[in-house]
N, C-alpha and C positions, 0 to 999 in steps of 0.2 A: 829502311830495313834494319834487323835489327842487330846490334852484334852478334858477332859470329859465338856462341860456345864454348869455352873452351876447357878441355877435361886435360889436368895432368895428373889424377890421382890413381894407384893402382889397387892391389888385394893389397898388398902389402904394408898401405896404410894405417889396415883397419882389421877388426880381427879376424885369426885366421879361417882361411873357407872351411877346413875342418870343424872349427866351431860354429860358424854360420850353417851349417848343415844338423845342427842340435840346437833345439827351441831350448832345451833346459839351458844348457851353455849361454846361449843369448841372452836370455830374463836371468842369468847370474851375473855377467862379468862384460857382456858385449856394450851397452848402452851410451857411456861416452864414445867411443873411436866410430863407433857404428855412424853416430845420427850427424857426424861433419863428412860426412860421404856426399850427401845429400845435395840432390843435384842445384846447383844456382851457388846459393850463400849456406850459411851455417843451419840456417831456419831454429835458433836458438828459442825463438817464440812457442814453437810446436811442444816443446818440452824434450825429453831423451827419446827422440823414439829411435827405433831401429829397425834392420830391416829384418822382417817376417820371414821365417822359418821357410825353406824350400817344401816343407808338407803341407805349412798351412794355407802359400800361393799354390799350391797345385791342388789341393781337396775342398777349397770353398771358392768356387767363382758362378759367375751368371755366362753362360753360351746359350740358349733356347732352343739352338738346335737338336740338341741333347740333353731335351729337359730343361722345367723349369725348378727343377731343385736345384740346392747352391751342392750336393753333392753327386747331381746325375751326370754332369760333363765327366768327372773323372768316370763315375761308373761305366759312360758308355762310348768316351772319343775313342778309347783303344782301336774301334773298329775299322776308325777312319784312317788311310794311306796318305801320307800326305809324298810319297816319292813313284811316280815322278808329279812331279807341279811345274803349275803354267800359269801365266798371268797375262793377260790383256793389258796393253796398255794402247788408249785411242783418245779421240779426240782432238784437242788444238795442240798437237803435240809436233814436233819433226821427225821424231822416230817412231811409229805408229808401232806395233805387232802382237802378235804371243811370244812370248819372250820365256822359255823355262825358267824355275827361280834358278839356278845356278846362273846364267848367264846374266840376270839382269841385275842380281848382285855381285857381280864379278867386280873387283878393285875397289872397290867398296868399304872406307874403313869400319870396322866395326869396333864401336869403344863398350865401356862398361857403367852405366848409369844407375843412380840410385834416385829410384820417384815415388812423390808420395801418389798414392791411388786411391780416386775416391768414387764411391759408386750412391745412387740416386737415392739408393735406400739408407743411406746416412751409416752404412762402414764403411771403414778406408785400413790399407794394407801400407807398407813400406815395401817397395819391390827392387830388385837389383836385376836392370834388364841388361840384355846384350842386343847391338842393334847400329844405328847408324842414320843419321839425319834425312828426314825424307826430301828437303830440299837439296840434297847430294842425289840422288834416284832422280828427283824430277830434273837436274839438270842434265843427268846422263840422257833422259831420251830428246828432252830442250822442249820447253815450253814458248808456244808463240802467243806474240802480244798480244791476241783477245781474249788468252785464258783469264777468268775472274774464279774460277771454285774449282778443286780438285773432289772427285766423286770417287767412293770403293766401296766394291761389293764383292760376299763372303758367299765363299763355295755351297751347291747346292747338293748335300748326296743322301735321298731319301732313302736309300738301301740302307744306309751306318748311321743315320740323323731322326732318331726316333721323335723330337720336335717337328721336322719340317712335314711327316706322314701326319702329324696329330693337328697341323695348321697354325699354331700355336700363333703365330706373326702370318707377315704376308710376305713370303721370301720369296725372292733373295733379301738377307740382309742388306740393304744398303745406307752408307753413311755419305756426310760428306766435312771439308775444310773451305772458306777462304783461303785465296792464294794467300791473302800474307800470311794466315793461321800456319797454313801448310811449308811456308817457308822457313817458318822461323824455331832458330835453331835448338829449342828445346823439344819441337816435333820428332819424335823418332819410329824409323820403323824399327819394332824388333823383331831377332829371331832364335831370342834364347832365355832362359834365365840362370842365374849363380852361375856364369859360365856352361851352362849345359844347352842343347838342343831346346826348341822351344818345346813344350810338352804337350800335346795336342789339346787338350780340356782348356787353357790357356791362348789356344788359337795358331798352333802351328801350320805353316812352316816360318809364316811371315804374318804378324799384325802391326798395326796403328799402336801408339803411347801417345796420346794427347794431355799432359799429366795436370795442367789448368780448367782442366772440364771433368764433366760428369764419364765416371767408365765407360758407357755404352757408346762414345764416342771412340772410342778406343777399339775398332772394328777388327774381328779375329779373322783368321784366314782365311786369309785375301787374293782373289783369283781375276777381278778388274781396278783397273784406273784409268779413270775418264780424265780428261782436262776439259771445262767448257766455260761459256762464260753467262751461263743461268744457274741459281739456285740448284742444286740438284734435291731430290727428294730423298729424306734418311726415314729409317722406318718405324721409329718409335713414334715420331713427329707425324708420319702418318695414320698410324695404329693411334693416335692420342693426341693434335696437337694442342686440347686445352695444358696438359702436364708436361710436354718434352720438347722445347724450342728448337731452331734450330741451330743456335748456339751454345745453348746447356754449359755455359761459365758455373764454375762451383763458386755460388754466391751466396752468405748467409743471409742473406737482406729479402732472399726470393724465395717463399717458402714452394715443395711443393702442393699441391692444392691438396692431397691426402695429409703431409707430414709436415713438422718444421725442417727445415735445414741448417739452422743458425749450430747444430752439435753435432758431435758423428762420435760410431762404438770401434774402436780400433780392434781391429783382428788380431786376437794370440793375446789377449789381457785377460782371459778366462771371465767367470759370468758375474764375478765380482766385481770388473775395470770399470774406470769411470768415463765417461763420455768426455767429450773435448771441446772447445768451440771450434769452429770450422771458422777457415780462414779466406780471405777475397780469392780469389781465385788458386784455392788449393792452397796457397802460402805461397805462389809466384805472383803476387802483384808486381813486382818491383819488374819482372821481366816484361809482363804481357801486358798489362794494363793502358800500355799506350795505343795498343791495337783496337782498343774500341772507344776511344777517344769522341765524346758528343755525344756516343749513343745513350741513350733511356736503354740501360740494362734490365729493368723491372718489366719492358716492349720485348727488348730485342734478348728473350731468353735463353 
């Protein structure tokens, strides 16, 4: 297993949230204090980056329920309630139930993470999540010893969900983790960002942070959690699985069959920034890379 995490850093590190709330202040003065936030080690390899403006994580993301434009989720989650929420938790589990989110994140620390986020279509964000390890959650309800994969799936509400009416996928969303994927402690669920509430286009009240794989792994509002001990089926792997494994490690070595992967266009560098090389798993190899130890990553995608 693998160490435990551990965050001692606060705001106060790094600059202030007032200025992290302006993209201009940022690309002025933020770029060194910013990018040693950064969750793990310093990732001095990635270059200066920092983390992305709270406009430009909430007005460019991928949700499909809500459209497949990068700006229909903002234009259209407003409609979605996320109070009150409930979540299934079943399976090989000891504490089975529907459990409201208040209750099942009850005692629950919540720290404050900074992760790089990279999505399949080759951009990546710097994000600063608020959240709390999902292996903390699955011990609260207590996993028993035939669990092999933890499974989640994303709220279904065709009235507010202008994707799910037009069939876009075959919803429910569902994803899923390896137990030790889903143990280990860079696993987070969150449920906020910059200290704020999560924002619904972003997947409130509760999402997956899996920050060593592809974003779509990164399952937004989240209404079950299975424990089992077979594969569970996730839904891009099934809508496609020549292109979307069921591991989706951010691997430069693996191209997708449309695109390369070996580079990616960082968000908030305007349409002049230059591409990066993309790094073994995100720039955590140092953490994760022992987790798939033997396997043919170029197979087991």
């Amino acid at each position: 297993m693998a160490k435990r995490w551990q965050n001692n850093l606060t705001w106060d590190d790094v600059t202030p949230k007032s200025a992290f709330m302006s993209r201009r202040q940022i690309m002025a003065g933020g770029a060194g204090a910013a990018a040693m936030l950064l969750a793990g080690r310093g990732r001095a390899e990635t270059g200066d980056l920092v983390p992305n403006s709270y406009e430009e994580i909430t007005a460019y993301n991928n949700f499909y329920e809500f459209g497949t434009g990068k700006e229909d989720p903002t234009a259209n989650a407003g409609a979605m309630s996320t109070e009150p929420w409930s979540i299934k938790v079943d399976g090989i589990v000891d504490k089975p139930g529907d459990y409201a989110f208040g209750e099942l994140i009850e005692g629950l620390t919540i720290e404050e993470r900074i992760y790089r986020f990279r999505c399949v279509e080759a951009w990546s964000m710097v994000v600063p999540w608020n959240g709390f390890e999902l292996a903390d959650l699955l011990a609260k309800v207590g996993v028993q010893s035939g669990a092999k994969y933890v499974a989640f799936e994303t709220a279904v509400l065709p009235d507010v969900m202008p994707g799910v009416r037009r069939g876009v996928l075959d919803f429910p969303y569902v994803e899923g983790l390896r137990l030790d994927e889903a143990m280990h402690p860079l696993t987070l669920m969150a449920t906020g960002i910059y200290g704020k509430p999560m924002p619904n286009q972003n997947g409130a009240p509760i999402r997956l942070v899996v920050p060593w794989k592809y974003g779509f792994k990164s399952i937004k509002s989240i209404v079950r959690i299975t424990l089992t001990d077979k594969e569970p089926p996730t839904s891009w792997n099934k809508a496609n699985a020549r292109e979307y494994g069921f591991y989706s490690n951010v691997n430069p070595e693996v191209n997708h069959p449309r695109w390369s992967q070996a580079s990616e266009r960082p968000i908030g560098g305007g349409i002049f920034a230059k591409r990066i090389p993309t790094l073994m798993f995100n720039g955590y190899e140092e953490e994760v890379a022992s987790l798939y130890e033997g396997m043919d990553l170029s197979k087991s995608f």
